[in-house]
Residue frames as a rotation matrix with the C-alpha (Angstrom) as fourth column:
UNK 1
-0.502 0.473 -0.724 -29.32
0.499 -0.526 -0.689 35.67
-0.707 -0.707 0.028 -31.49
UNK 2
-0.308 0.803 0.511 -32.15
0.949 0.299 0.101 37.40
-0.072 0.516 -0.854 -33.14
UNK 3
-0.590 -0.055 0.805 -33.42
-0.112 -0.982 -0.149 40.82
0.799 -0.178 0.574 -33.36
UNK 4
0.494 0.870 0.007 -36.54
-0.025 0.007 1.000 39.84
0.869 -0.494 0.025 -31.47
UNK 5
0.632 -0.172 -0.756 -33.87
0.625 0.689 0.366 38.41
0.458 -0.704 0.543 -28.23
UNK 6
0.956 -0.290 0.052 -32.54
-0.264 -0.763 0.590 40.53
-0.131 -0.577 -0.806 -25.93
UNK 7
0.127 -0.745 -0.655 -28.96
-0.273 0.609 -0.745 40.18
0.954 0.273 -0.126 -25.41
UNK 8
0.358 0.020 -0.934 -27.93
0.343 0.927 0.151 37.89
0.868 -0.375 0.325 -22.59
UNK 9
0.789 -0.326 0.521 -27.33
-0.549 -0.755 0.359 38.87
0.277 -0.570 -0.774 -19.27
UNK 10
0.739 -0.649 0.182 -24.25
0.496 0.706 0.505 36.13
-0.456 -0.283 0.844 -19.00
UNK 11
0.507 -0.613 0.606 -22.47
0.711 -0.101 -0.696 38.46
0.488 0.783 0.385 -21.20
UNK 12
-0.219 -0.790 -0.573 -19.55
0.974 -0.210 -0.082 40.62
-0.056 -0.576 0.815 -19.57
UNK 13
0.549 0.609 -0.572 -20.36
0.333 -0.787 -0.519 44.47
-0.766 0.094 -0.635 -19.26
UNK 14
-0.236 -0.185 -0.954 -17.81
-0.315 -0.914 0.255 45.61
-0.919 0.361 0.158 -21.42
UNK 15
-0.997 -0.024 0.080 -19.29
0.074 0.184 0.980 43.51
-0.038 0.983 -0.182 -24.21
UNK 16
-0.159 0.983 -0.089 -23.09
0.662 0.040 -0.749 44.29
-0.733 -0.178 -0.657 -23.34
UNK 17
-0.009 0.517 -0.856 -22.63
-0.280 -0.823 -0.494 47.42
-0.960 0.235 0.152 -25.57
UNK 18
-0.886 -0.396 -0.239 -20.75
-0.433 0.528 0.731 45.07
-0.163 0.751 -0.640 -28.43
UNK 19
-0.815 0.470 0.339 -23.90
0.112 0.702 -0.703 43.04
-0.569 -0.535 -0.625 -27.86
UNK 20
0.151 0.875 -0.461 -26.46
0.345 -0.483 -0.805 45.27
-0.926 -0.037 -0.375 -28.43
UNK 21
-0.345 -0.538 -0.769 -24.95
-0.450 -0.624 0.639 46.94
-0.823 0.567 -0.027 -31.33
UNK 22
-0.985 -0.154 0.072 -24.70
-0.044 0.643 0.765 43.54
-0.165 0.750 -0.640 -33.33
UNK 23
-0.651 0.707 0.275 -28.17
0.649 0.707 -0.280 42.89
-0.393 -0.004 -0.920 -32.81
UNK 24
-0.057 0.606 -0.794 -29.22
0.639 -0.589 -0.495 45.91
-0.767 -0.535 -0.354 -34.41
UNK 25
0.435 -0.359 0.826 -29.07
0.797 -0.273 -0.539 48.17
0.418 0.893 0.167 -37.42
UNK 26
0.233 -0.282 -0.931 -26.64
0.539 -0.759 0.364 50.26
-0.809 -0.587 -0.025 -35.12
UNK 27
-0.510 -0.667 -0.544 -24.93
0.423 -0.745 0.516 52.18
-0.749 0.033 0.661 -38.01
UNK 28
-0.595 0.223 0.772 -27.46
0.703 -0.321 0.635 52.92
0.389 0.921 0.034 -39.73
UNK 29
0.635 0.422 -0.647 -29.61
0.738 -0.580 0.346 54.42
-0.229 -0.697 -0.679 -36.84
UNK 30
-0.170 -0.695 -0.699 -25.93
0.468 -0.681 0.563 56.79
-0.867 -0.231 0.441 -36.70
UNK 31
-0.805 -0.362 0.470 -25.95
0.531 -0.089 0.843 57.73
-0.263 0.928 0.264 -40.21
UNK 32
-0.148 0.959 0.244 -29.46
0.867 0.007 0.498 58.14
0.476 0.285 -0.832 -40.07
UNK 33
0.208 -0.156 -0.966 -28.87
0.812 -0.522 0.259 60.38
-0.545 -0.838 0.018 -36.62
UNK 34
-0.393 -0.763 -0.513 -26.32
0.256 -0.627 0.736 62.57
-0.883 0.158 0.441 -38.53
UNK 35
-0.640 0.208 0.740 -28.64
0.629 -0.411 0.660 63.33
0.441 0.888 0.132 -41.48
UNK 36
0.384 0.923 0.019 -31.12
0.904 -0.380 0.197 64.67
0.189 -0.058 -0.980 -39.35
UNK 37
0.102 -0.102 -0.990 -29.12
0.717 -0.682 0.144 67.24
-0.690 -0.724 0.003 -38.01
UNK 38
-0.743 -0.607 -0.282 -27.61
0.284 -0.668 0.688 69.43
-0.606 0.431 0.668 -40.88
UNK 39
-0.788 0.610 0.087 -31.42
0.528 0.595 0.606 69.12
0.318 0.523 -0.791 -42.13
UNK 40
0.453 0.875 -0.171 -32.89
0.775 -0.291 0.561 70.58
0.441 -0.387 -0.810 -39.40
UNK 41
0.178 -0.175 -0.968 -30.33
0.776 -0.580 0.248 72.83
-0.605 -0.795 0.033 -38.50
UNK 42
-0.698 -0.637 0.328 -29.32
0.710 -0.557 0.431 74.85
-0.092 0.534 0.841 -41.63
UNK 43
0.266 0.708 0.655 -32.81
0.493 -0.683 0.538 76.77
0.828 0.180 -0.531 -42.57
UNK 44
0.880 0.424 -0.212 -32.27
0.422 -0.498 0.757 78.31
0.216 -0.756 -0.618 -39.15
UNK 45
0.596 -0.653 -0.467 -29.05
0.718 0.173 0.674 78.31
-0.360 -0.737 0.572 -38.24
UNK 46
0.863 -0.482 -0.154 -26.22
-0.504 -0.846 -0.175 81.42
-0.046 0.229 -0.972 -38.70
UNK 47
0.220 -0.975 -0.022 -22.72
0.974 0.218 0.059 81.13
-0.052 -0.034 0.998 -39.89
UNK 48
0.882 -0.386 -0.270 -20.48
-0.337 -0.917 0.212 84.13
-0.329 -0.096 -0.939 -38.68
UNK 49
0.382 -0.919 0.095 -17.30
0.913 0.360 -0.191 84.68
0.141 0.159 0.977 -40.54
UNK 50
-0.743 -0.654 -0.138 -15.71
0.659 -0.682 -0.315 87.61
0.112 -0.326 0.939 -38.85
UNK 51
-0.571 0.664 -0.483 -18.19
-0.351 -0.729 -0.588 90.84
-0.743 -0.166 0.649 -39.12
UNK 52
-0.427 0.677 -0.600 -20.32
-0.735 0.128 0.666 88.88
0.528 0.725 0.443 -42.12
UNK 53
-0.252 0.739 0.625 -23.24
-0.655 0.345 -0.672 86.99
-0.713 -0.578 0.397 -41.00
UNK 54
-0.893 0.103 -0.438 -23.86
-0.295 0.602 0.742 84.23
0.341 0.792 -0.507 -43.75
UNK 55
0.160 0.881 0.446 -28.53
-0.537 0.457 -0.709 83.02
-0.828 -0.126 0.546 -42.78
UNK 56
-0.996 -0.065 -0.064 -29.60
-0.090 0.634 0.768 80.41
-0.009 0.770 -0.638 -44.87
UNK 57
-0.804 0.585 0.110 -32.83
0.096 0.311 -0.945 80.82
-0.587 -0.749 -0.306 -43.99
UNK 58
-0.987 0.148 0.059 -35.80
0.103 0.311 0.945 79.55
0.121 0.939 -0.322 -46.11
UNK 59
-0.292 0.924 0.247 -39.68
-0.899 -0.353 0.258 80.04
0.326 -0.147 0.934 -46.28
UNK 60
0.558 0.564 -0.608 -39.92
-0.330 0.824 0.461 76.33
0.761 -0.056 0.646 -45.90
UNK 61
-0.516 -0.850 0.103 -37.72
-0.563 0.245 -0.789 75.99
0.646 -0.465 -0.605 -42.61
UNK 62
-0.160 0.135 0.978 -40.66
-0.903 0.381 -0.200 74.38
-0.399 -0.915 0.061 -40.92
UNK 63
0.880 0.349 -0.322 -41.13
-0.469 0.740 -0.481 71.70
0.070 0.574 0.816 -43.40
UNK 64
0.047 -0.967 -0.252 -36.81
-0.391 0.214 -0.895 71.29
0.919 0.140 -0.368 -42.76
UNK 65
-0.585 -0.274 0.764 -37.42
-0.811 0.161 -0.563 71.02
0.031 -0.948 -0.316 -38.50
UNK 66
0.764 0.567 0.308 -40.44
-0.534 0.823 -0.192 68.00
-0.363 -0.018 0.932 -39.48
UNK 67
0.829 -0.337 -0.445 -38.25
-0.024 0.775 -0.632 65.86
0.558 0.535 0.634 -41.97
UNK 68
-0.011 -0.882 0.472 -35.23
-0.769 -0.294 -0.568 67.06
0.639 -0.369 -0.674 -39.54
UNK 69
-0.693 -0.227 0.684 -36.95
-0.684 0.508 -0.524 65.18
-0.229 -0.831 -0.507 -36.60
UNK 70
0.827 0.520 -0.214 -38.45
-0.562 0.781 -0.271 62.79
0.026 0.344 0.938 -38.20
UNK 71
-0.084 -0.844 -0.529 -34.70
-0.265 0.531 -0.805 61.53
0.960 0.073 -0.269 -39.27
UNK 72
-0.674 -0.536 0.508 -33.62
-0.712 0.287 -0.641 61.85
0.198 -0.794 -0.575 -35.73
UNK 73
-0.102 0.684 0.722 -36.85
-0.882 0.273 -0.384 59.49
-0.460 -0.676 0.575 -34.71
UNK 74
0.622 -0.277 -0.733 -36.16
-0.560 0.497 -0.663 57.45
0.548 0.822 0.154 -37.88
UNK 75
-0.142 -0.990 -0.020 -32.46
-0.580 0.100 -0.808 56.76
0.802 -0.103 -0.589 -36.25
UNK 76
-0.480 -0.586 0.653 -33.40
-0.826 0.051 -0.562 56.05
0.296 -0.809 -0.508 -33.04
UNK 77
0.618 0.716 0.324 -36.37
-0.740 0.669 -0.066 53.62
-0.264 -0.199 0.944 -34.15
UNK 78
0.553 -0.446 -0.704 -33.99
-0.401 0.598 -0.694 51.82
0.730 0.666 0.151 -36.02
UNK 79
-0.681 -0.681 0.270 -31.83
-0.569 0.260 -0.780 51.01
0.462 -0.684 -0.564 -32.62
UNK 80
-0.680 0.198 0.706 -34.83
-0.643 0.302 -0.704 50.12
-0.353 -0.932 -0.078 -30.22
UNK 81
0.381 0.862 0.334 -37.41
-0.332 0.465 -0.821 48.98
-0.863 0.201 0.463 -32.65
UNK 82
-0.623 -0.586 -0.519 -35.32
-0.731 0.197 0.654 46.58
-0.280 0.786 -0.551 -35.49
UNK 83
-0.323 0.481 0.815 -37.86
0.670 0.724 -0.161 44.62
-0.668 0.494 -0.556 -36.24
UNK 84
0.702 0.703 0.110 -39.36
0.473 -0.345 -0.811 47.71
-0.532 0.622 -0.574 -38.44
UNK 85
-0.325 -0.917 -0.230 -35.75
0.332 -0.338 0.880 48.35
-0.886 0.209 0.414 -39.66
UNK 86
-0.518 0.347 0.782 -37.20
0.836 0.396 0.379 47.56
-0.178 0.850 -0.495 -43.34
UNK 87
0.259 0.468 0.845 -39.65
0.911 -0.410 -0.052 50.62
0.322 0.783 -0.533 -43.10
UNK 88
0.472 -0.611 -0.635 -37.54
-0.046 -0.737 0.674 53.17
-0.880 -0.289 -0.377 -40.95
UNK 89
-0.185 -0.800 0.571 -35.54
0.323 0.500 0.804 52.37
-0.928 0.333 0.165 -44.20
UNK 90
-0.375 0.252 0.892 -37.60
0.914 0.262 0.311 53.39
-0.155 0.932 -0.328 -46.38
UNK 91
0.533 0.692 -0.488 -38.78
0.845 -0.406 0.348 56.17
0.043 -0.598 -0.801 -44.80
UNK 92
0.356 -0.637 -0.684 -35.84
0.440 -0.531 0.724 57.39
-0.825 -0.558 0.092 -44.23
UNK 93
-0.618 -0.302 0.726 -34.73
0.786 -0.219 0.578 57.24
-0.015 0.928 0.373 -48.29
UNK 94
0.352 0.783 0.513 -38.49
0.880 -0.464 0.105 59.18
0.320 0.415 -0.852 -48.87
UNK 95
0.928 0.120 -0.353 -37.58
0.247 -0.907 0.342 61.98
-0.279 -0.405 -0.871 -46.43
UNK 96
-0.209 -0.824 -0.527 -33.87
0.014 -0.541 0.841 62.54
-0.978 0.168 0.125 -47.24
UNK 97
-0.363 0.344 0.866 -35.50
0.913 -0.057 0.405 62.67
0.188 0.937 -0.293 -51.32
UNK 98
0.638 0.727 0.254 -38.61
0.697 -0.685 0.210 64.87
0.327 0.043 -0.944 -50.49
UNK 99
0.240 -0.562 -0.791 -34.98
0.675 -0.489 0.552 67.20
-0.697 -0.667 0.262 -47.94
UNK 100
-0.156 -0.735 0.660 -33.77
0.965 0.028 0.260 68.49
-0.209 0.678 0.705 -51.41
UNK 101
0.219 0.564 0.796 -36.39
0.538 -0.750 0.384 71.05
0.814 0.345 -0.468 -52.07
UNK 102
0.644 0.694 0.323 -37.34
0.379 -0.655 0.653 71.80
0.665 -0.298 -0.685 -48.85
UNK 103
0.978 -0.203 -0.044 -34.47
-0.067 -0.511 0.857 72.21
-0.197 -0.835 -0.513 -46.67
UNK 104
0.695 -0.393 -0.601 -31.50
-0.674 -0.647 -0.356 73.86
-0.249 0.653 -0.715 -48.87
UNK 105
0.082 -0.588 -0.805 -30.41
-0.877 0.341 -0.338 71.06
0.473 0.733 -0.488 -51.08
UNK 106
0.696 0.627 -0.348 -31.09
-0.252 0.668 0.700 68.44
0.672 -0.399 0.624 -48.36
UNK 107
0.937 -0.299 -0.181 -28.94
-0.010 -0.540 0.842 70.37
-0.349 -0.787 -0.509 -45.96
UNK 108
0.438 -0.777 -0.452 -25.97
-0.882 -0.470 -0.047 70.99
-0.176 0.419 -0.891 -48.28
UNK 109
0.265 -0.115 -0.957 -26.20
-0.663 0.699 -0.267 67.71
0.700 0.706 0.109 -50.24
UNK 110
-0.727 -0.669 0.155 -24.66
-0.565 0.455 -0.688 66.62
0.390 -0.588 -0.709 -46.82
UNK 111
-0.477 0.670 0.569 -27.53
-0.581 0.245 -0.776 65.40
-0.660 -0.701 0.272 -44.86
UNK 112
0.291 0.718 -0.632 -28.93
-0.923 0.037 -0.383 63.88
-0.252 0.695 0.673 -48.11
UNK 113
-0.372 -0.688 -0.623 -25.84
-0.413 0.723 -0.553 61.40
0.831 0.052 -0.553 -48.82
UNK 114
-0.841 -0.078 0.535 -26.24
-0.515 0.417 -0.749 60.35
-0.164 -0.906 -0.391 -44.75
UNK 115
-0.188 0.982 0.032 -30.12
-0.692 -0.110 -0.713 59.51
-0.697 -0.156 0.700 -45.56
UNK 116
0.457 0.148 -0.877 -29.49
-0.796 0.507 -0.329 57.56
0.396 0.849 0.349 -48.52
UNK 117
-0.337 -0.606 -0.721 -26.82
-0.441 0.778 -0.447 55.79
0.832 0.167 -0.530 -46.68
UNK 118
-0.676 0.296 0.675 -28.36
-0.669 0.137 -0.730 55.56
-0.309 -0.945 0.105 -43.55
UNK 119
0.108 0.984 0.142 -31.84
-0.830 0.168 -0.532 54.36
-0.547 -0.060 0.835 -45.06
UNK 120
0.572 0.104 -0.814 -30.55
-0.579 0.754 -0.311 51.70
0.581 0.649 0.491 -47.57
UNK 121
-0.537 -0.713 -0.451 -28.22
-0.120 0.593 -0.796 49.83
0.835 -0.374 -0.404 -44.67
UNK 122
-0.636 0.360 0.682 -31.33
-0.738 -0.026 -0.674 49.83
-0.225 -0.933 0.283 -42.61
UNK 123
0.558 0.712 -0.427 -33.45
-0.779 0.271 -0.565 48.30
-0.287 0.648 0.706 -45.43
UNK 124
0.178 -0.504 -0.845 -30.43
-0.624 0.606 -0.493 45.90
0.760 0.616 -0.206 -46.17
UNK 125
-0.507 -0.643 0.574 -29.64
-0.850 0.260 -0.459 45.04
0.146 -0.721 -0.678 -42.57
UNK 126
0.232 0.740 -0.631 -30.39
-0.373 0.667 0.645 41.48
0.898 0.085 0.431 -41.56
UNK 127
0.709 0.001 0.705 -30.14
-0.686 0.232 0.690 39.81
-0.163 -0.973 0.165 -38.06
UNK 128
-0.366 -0.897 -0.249 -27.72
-0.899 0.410 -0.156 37.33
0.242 0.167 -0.956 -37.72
UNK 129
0.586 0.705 -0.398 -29.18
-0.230 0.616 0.753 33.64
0.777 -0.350 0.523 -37.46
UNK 130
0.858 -0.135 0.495 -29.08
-0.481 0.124 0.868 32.34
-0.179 -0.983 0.041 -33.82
UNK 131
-0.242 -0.861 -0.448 -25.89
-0.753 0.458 -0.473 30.50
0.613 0.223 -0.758 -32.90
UNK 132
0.707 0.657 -0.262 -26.88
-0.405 0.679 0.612 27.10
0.580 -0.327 0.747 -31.83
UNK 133
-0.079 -0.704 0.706 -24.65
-0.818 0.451 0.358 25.67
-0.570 -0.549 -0.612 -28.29
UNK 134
0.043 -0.401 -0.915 -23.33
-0.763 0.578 -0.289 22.34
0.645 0.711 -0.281 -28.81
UNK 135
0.951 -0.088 -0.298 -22.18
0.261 0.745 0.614 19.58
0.168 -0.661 0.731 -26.40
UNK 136
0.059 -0.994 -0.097 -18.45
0.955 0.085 -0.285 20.43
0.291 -0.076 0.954 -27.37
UNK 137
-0.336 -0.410 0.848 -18.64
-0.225 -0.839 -0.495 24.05
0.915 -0.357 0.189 -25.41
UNK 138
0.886 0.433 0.164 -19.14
-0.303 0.275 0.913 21.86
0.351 -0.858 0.375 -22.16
UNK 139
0.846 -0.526 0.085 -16.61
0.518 0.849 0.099 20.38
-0.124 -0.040 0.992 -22.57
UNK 140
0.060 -0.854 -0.517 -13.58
-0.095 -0.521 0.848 23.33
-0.994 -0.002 -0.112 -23.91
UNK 141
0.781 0.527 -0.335 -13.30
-0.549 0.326 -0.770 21.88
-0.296 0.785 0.544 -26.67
UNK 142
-0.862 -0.506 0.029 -11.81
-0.466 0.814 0.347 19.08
-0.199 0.286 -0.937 -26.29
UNK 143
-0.095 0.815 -0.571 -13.86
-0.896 0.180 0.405 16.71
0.433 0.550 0.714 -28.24
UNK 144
-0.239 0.020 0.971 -15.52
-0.760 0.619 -0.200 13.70
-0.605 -0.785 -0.133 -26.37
UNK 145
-0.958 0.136 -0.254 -15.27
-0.020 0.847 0.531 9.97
0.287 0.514 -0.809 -27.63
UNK 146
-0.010 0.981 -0.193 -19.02
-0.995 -0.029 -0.095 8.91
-0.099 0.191 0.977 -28.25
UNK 147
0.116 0.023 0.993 -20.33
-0.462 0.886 0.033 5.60
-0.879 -0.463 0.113 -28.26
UNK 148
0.919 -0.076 -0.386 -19.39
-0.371 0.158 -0.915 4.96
0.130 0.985 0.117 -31.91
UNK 149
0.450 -0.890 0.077 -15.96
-0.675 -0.396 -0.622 6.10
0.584 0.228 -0.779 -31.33
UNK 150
-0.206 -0.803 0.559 -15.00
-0.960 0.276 0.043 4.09
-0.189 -0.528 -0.828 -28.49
UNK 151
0.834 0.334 0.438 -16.81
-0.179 0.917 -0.358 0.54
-0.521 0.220 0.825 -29.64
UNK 152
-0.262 -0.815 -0.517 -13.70
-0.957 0.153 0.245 -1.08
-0.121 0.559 -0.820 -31.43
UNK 153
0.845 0.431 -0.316 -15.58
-0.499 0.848 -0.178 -4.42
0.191 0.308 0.932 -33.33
UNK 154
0.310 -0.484 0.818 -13.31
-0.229 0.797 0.558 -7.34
-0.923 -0.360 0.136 -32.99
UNK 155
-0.632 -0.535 -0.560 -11.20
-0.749 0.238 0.618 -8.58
-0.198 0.811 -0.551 -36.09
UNK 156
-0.948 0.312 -0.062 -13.11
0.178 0.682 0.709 -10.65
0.263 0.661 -0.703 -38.64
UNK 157
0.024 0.939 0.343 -16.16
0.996 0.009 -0.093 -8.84
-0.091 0.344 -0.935 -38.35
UNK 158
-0.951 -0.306 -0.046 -17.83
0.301 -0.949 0.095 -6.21
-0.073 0.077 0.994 -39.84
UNK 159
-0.164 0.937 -0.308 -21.21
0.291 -0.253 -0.923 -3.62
-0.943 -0.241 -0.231 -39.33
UNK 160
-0.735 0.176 0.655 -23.59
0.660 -0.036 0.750 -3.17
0.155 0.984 -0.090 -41.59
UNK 161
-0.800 0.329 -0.502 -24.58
-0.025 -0.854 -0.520 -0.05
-0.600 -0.403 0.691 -41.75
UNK 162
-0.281 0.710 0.646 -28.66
0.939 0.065 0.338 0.56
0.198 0.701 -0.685 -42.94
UNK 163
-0.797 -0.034 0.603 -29.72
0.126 -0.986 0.111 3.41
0.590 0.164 0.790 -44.40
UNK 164
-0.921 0.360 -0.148 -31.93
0.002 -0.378 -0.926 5.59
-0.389 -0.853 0.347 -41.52
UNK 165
-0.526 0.848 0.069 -35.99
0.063 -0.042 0.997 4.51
0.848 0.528 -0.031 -42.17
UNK 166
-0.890 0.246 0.385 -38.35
-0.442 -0.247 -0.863 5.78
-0.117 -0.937 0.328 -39.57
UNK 167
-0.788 0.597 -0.151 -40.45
0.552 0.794 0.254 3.64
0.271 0.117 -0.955 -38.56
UNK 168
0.030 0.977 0.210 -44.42
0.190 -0.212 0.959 4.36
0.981 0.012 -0.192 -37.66
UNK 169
-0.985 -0.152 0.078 -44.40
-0.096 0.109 -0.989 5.27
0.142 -0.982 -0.122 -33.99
UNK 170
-0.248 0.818 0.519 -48.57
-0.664 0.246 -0.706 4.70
-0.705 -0.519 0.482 -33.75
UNK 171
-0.176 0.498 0.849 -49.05
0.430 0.815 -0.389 1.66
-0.886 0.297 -0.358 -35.94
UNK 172
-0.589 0.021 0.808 -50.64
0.799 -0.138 0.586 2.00
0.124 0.990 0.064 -39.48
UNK 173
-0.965 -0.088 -0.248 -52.04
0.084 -0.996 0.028 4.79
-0.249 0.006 0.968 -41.05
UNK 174
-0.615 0.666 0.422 -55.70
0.719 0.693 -0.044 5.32
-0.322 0.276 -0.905 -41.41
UNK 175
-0.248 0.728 0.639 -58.57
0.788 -0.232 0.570 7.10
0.563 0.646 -0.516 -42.78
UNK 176
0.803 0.590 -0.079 -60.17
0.358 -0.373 0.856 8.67
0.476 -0.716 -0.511 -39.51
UNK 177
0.136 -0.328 0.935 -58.78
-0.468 -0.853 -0.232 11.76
0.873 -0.406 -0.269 -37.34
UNK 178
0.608 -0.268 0.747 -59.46
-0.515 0.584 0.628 9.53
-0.604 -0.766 0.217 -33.70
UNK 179
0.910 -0.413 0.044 -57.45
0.370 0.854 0.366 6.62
-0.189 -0.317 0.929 -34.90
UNK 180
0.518 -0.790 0.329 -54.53
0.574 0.036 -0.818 8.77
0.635 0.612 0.472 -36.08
UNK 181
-0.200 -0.455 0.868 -52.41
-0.129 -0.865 -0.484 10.21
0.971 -0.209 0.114 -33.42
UNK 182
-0.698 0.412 -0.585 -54.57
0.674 0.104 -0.731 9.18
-0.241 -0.905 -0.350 -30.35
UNK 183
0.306 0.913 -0.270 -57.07
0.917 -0.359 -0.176 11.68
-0.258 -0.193 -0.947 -31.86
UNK 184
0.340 0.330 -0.881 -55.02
0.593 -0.802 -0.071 14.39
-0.730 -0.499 -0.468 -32.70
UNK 185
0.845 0.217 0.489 -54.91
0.515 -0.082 -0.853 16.69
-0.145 0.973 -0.181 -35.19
UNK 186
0.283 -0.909 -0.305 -51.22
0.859 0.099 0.502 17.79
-0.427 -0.404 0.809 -36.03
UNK 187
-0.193 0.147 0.970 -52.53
0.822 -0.516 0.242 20.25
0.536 0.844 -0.022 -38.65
UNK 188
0.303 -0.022 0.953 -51.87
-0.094 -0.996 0.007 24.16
0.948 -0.091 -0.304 -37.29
C-alpha cells in the first residue's frame, strides 16, 4: 500500500486505525503536534506556585502563537497530506530553529527537541512498497501442484530445458512508424 491509496475497506475496524497510521508519517505528525504546544503556550501562559505567580511573557509572543500554529498545522499536514511529508519536514526543522529566539528558548528547549524530532522522521519517513497478492493466499497456503510439478516424464527420458528468448510478436523490425506495431507509436 502506498501513501497515495487509501486503506482498504476489507480491513476489520479495529485495524482501520492500525491501517491508517502505517500509511502515514503518524509519529511524526505527534511529535510534531507536541512541539507546537509548549511553543505557543509559554510566552503567554502563567505558572502559579502557591502565592508566586512565575509569567514568561515576551515582546515577541506573537511571533511564538505563528510558529506555535504553524507546528500544530505542520503535524496535522503530515497525517492527511503525506505525500508533502518531505516539506512539512523541513519546515518543521526551520520553525522549531527560527522557536529559539523567539519563543523562550524554543519553549524551554522542550518544544525544540520535539521539532527536530518530529521534522527529521517526517523528512526520513518512507511509504512502504505495495504488497503484491499471490495465487497462494487463495488457496491458505497450502501450496498448489502446477503443471510442472505434477508432469512426471517417464524413465529414460529427459527435458531440455532452453534458455527463455522472446520471440517478435509482429514479424520483423523496420524502418517506418505504420509498419511497426500496426502503426503505433509505443514512445510516451
Amino acid at each position: 500500500m502506498s501513501a497515495e491509496t487509501p486503506a482498504s475497506h476489507e480491513v476489520r475496524k479495529e485495524n482501520r486505525f492500525k491501517v491508517w497510521r502505517q500509511t502515514r508519517p503518524f509519529w511524526a505528525g505527534l511529535f510534531t503536534i507536541f512541539a507546537s504546544l509548549p511553543i505557543a503556550y509559554l510566552p503567554y501562559g502563567d505558572v502559579r506556585l502557591g502565592n508566586m505567580t512565575l509569567a514568561m511573557a515576551t515582546t515577541a509572543g506573537a511571533g511564538a502563537l505563528i510558529i506555535g500554529v504553524l507546528l500544530f498545522t505542520l503535524g496535522l499536514t503530515m497525517w492527511f497530506q503525506p505525500v508533502v511529508r518531505v516539506f512539512a519536514g523541513v519546515a518543521t526543522i526551520v520553525l522549531g530553529l527560527v522557536s529559539i529566539p523567539v519563543s523562550n528558548f524554543g519553549g524551554l528547549v522542550i518544544g525544540f527537541l520535539f521539532s527536530l524530532i518530529g521534522g527529521g522522521m517526517s523528512a526520513a519517513w518512507a511509504p512502504a512498497p505495495p504488497v503484491e497478492e499471490t495465487d497462494d493466499a487463495e488457496h491458505d497456503g497450502e501450496p498448489v501442484a502446477s503443471e510442472e510439478t505434477a508432469y512426471a516424464p517417464e524413465a529414460g527420458t529427459e527435458a531440455v530445458m532452453a534458455a527463455g528468448v522472446p520471440e517478435q510478436a509482429h514479424g520483423p523490425a523496420t524502418d517506418t512508424t505504420i509498419d511497426a506495431n500496426g502503426g503505433r507509436n509505443s514512445a510516451g
